[in-house]
C-alpha positions as CSV (number, residue, x, y, z in Angstrom):
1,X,12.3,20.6,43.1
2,X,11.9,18.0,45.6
3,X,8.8,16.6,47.0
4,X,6.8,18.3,49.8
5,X,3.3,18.5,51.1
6,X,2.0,21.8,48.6
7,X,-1.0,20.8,47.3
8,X,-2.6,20.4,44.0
9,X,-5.4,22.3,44.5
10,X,-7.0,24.5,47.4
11,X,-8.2,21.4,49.9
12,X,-11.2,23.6,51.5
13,X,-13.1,22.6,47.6
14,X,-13.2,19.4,48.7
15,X,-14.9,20.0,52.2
16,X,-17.2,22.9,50.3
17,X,-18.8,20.2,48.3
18,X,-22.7,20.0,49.5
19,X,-22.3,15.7,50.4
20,X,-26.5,16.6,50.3
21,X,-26.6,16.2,46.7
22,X,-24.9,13.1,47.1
23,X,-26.4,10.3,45.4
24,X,-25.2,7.1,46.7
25,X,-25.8,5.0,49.7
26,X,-23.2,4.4,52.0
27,X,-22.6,2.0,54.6
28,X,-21.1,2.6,57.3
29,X,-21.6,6.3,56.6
30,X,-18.8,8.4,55.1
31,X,-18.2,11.9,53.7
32,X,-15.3,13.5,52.3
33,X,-14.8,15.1,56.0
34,X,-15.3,12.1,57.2
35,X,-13.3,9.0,55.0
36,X,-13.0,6.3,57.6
37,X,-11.1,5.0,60.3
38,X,-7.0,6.4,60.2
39,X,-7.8,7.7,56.4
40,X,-8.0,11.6,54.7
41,X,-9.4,12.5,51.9
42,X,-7.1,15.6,50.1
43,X,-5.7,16.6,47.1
44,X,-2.6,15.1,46.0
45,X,0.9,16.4,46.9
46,X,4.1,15.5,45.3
47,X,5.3,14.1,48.6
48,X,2.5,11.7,48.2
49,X,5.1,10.0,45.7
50,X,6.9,8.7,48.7
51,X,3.7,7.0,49.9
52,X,2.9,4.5,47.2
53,X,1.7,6.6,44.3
54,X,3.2,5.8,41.8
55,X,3.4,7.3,37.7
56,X,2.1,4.2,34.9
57,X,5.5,5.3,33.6
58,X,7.3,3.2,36.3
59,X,5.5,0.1,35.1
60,X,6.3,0.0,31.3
61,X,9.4,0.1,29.4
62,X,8.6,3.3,27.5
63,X,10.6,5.7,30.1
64,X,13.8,3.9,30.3
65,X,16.7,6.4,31.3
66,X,14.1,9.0,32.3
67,X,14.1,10.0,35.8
68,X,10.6,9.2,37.5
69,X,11.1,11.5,39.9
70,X,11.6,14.9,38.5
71,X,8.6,13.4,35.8
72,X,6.6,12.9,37.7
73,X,7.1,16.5,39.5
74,X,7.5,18.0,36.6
75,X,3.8,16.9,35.6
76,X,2.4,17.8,39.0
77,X,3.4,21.1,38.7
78,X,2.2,21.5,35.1
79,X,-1.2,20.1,36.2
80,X,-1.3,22.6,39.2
81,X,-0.4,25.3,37.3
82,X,-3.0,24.9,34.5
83,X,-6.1,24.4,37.8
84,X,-7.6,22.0,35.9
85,X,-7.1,18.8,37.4
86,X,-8.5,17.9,40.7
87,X,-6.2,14.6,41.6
88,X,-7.8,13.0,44.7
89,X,-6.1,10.9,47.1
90,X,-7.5,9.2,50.3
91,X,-4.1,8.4,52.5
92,X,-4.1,5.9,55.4
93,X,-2.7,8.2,57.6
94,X,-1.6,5.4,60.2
95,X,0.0,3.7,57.7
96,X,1.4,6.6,55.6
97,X,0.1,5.2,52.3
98,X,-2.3,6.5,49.1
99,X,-4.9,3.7,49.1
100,X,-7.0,5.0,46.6
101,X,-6.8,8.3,43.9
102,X,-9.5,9.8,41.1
103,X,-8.5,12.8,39.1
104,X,-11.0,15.1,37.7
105,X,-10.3,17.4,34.5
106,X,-12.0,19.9,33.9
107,X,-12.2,21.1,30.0
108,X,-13.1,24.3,28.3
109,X,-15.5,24.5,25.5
110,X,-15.9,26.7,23.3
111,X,-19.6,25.2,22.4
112,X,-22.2,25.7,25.2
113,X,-21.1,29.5,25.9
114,X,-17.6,28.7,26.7
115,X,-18.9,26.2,29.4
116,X,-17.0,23.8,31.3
117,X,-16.8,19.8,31.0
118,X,-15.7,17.5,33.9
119,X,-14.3,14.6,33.0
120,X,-13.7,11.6,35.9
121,X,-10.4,9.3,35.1
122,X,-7.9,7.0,36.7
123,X,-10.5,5.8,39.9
124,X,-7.9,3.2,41.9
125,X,-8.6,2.1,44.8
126,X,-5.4,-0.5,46.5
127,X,-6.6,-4.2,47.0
128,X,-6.3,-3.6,50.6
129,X,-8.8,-1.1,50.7
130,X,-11.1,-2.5,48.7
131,X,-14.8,-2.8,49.9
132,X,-14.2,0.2,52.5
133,X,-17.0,2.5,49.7
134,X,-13.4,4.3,48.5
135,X,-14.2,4.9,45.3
136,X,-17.7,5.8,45.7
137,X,-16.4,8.1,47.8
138,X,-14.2,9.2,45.3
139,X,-16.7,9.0,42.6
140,X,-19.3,11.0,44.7
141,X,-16.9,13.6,45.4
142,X,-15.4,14.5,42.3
143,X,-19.3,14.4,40.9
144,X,-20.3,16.9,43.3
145,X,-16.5,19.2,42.9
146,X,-17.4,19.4,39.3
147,X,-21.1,20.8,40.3
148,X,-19.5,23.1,42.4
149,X,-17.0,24.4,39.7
150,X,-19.8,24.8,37.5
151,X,-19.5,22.1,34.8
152,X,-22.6,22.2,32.8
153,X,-21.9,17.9,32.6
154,X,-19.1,15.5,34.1
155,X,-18.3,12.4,31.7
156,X,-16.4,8.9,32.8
157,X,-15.3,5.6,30.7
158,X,-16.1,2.6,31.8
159,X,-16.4,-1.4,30.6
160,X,-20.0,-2.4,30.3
161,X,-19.8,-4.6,33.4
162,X,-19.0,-1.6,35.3
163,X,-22.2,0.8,34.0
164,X,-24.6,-0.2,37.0
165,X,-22.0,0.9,39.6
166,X,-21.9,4.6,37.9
167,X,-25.9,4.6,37.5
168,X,-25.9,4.4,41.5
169,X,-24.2,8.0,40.9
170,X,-27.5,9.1,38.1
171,X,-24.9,8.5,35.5
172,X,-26.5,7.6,32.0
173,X,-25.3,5.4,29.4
174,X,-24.8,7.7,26.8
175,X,-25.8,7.9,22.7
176,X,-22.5,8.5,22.0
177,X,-19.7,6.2,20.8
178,X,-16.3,6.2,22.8
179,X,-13.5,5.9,20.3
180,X,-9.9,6.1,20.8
181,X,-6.5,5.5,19.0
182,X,-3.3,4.3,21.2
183,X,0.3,5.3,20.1
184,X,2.0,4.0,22.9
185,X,1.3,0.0,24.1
């Protein structure tokens, strides 16, 4: 399959989102309709792999001999197909580059009356862009999408220098201990 401009996900969700319930300030304003000079907020594509996105896979020795490529479409259709991740991009559309990307997953309980769990992962925002309220935007967006899709709570990681950016979002510090096990370095 080669790349082409299908999305992940149907893009009207993202400008369905009611920005009222938004919690954070911006400044300059900006909305997911309305990003910023030259830049779109969407769901990914895999022709978006042509535009600076790039898999972690590229960066570490793990995949050697694998082609990136069909990976990485090969995963982008496997996400699709399941319609539970929400990969967000904001493209520079005057450049023709991702400068920033947030995924939201969406898990299924089997606790809480088969309810559904948001969970908010990989927030990147490119060093050029940096400053331009990206991945609040992001952040704010993917908060409210996972409202919208019913999740009865959205979760995130993050380092303890990072926990008063998420509060500005009514994110708590939770009770519960994060824990985790790497195989691969």
């Amino acid at each position: 399959m080669k790349p082409d401009e299908t999305p992940m996900f149907d893009p009207s969700l993202l400008k369905e989102v009611d920005w009222s319930q938004n919690t954070a300030i911006f400044s300059p304003a900006i909305s997911p309709t309305h990003p910023g000079e030259g830049l779109v907020l969407r769901p990914l594509c895999t022709a978006d792999l042509n535009k600076g996105l790039r898999p972690h896979s590229v960066l570490t020795d793990d995949f050697k001999g694998v082609d990136h490529l069909v990976l990485t479409v090969e995963s982008f259709e496997h996400m699709k197909k399941s319609g539970d991740y929400y990969v967000t991009v904001v493209e520079d559309v005057t450049l023709g580059q991702i400068v920033a990307t947030a995924t939201l997953i969406i898990e299924h309980k089997f606790i809480h009356s088969c309810a559904k769990r948001g969970r908010v992962e990989d927030v990147v925002v490119s060093d050029e862009c940096r400053g331009k309220q990206l991945g609040k935007l992001l952040l704010s967006t993917l908060t409210l999408l996972s409202k919208k899709l019913n999740c009865y709570k959205i979760t995130l990681e993050c380092l303890p220098q990072n926990v008063g950016f998420y509060k500005k979002f009514d994110y708590t510090v939770s009770e519960e201990n994060y824990m985790c096990r790497r195989f691969l370095k």
